[in-house]
DRENGU-745194 format. One record per residue: residue number from 1; chain; x, y, z of N, C-alpha, C in turn. Coordinates in steps of 0.02 Angstrom, whole numbers. Layout:
N
n,chain,n_u,n_v,n_w,ca_u,ca_v,ca_w,c_u,c_v,c_w
NUM,A,X,Y,Z,X,Y,Z,X,Y,Z
...
***
This chain:
149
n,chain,n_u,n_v,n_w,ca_u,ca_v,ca_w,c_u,c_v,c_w
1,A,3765,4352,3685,3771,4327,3753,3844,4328,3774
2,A,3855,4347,3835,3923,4341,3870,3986,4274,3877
3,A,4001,4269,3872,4046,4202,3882,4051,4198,3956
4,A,4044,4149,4003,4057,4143,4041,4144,4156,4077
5,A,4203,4121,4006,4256,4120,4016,4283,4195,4003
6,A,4239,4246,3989,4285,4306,3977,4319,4333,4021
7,A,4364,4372,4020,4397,4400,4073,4387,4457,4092
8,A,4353,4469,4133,4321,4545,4160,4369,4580,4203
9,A,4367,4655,4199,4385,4683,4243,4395,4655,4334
10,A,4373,4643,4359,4371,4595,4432,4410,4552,4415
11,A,4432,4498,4366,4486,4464,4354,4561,4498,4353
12,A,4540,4539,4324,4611,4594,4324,4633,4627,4386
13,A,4581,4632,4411,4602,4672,4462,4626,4606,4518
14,A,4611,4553,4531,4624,4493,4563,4705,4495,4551
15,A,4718,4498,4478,4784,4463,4451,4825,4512,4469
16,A,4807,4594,4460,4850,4649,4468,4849,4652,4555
17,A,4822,4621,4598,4824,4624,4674,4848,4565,4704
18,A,4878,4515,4673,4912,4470,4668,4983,4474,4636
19,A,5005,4504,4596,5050,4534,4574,5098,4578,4612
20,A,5067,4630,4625,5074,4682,4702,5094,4638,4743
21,A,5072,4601,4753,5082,4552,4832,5155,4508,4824
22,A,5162,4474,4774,5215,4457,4743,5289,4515,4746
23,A,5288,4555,4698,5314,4598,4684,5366,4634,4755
24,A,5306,4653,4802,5303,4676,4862,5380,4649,4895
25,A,5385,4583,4879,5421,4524,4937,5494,4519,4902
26,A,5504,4570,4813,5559,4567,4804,5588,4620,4844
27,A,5666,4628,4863,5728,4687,4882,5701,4727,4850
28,A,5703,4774,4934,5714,4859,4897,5700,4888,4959
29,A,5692,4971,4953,5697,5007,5021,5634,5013,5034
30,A,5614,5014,5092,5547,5062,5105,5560,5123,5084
31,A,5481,5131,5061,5476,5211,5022,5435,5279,5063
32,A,5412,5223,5140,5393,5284,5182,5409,5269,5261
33,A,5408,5304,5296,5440,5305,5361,5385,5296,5400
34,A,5394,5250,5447,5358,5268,5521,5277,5211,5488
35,A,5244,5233,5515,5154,5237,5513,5128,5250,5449
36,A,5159,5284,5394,5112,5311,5335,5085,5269,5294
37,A,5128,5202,5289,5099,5168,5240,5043,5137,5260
38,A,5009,5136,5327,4937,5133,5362,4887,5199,5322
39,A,4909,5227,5283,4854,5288,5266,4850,5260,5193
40,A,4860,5203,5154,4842,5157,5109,4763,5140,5123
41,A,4760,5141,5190,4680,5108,5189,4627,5167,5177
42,A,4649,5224,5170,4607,5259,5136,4570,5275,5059
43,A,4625,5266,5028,4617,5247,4949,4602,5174,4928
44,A,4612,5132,4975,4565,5074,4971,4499,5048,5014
45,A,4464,5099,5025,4426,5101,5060,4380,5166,5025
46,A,4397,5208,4988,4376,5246,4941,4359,5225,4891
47,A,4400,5181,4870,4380,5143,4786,4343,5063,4803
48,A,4340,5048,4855,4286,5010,4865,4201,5027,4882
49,A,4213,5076,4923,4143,5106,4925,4144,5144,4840
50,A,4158,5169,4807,4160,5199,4745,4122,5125,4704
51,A,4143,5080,4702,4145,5015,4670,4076,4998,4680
52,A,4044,4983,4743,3985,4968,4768,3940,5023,4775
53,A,3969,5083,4764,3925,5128,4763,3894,5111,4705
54,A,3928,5116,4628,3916,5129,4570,3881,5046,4559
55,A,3889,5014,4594,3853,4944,4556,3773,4934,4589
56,A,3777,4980,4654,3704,4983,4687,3673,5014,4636
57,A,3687,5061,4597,3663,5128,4562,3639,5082,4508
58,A,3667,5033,4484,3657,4999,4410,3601,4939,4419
59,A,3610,4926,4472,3572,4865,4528,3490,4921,4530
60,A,3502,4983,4542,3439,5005,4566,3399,5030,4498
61,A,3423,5046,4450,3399,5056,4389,3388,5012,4352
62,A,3418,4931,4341,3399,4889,4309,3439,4876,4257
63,A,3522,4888,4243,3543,4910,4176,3605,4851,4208
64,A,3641,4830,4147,3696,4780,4145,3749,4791,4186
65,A,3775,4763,4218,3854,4787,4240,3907,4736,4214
66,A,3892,4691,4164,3939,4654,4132,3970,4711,4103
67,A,4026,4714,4067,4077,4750,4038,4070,4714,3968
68,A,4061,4779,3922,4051,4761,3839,3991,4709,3820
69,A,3935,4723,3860,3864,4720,3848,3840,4769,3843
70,A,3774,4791,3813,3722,4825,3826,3684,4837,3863
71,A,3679,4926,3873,3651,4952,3949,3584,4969,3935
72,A,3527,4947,3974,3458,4978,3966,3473,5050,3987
73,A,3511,5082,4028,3500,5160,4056,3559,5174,4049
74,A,3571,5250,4043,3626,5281,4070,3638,5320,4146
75,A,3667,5290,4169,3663,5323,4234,3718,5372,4238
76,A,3696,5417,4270,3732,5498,4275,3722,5528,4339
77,A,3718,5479,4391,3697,5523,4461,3771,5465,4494
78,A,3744,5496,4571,3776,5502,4614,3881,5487,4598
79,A,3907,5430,4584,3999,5438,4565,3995,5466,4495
80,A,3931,5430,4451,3940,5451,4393,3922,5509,4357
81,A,3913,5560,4418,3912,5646,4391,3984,5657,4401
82,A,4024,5622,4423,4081,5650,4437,4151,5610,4394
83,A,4117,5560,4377,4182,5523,4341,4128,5464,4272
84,A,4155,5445,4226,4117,5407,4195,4123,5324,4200
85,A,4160,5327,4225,4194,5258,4263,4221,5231,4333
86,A,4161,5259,4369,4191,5258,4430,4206,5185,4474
87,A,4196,5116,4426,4201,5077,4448,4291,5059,4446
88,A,4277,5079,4367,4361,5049,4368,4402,5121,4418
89,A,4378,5166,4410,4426,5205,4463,4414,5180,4534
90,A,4375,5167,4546,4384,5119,4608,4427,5072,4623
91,A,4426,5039,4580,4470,4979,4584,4541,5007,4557
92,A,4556,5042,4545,4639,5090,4526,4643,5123,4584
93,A,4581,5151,4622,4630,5194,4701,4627,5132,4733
94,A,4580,5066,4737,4600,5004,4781,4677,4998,4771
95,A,4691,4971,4722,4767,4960,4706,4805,5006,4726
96,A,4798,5068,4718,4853,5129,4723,4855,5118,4812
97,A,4810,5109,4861,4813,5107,4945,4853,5045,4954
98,A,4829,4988,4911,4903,4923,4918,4935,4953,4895
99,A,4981,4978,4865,5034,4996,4830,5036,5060,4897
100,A,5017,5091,4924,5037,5126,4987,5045,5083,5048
101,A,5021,5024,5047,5020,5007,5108,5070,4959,5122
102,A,5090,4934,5054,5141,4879,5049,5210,4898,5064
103,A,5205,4968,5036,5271,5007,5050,5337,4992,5005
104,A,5333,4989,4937,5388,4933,4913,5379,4978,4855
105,A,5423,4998,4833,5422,5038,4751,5394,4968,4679
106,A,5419,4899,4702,5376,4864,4640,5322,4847,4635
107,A,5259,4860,4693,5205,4852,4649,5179,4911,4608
108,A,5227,4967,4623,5191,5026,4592,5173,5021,4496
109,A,5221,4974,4484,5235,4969,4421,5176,4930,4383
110,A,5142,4894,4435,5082,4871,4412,5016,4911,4383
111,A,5011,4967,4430,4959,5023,4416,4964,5045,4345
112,A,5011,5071,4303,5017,5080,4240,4971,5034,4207
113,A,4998,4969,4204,4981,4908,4171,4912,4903,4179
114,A,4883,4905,4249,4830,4900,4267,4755,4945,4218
115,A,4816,5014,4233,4764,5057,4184,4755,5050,4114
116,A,4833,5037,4082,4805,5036,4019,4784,4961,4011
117,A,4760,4915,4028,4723,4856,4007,4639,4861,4031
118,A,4635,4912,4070,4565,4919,4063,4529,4984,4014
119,A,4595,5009,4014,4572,5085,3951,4578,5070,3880
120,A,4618,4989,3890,4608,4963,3801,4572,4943,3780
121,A,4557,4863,3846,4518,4828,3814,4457,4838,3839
122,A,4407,4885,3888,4345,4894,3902,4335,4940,3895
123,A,4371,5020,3943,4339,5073,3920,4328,5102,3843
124,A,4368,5098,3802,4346,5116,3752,4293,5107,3690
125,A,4295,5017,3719,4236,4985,3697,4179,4985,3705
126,A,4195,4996,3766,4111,5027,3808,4093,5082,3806
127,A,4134,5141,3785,4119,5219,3768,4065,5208,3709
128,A,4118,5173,3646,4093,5153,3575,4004,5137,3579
129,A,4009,5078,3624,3914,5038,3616,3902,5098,3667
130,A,3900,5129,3724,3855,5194,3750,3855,5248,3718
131,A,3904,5266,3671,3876,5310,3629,3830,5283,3558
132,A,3832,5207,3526,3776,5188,3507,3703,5184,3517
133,A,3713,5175,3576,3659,5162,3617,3629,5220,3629
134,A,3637,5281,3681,3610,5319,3696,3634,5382,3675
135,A,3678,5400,3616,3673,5449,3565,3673,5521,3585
136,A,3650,5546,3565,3648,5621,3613,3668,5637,3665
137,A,3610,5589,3718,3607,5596,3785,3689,5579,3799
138,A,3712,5522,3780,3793,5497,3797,3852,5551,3791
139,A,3836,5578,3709,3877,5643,3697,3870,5689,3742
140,A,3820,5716,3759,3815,5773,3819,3838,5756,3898
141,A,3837,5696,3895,3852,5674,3961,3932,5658,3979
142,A,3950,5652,3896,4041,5648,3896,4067,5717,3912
143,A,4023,5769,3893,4036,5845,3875,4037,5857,3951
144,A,4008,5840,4012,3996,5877,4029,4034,5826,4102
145,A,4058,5773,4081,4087,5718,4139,4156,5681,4135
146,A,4205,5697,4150,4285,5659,4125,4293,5585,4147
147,A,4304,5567,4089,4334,5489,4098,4320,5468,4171
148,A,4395,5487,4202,4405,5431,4263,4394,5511,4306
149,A,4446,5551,4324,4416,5610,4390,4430,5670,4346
***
């Protein structure tokens, strides 16, 4: 059973968009001119529909979306023919459009961090139990689908 107190991905991403926001308000130059940092709302507006895309998909099949539980299905359609994680890449182009929109070279420094704490402590763990779990089918579906894009 799950712990209620664990810290899931959505926590992280709270703390790493809070951080950004912070960060944002120390000295430094703007890093784009004019209007552009308004084209932030595209990559966060991409990785949110990406996000809700992929959790309708898990919602419509019946399978877990806790992180480092066990999945009744593998799903391989609609984001996830194209990426194997399209939640957390969602939530990495969310961040990357703040980090455009904020306009400030220090939250960029967050994105790193961001990634490798979900490529340590979930994706790989969760590769591990879906390739327990669904074996073959998982292997062929790694073969034939990259990580994040």
């Amino acid at each position: 059973m799950v712990s209620p107190r664990r810290i899931n991905p959505p926590h992280y991403f709270l703390f790493a968009l809070l951080t950004m926001l912070l960060l944002s308000r120390l000295p430094g130059a703007s890093l784009l001119p004019g209007y552009l940092p308004l084209f932030g709302v595209v990559p966060i507006a991409t990785g949110v529909t990406l996000v809700l895309w992929a959790a309708r998909l898990f919602a419509r099949v019946g399978t877990n979306i806790i992180p480092l539980t066990q999945s009744s299905a593998l799903v391989i359609e609609g984001p996830f023919a194209y990426s194997r994680n399209p939640m957390y890449l969602g939530l990495l182009l969310a961040l990357t459009g703040l980090a455009i929109v904020l306009d400030s070279a220090w939250p960029w420094l967050v994105l790193p961090v961001f990634y490798a704490v979900i490529r340590l402590r979930f994706v790989r763990h969760e590769e591990r139990l879906m390739e327990a779990t669904f074996g073959d089918a998982y292997r062929a579906y790694c073969g034939r689908v990259r990580r994040f894009i």
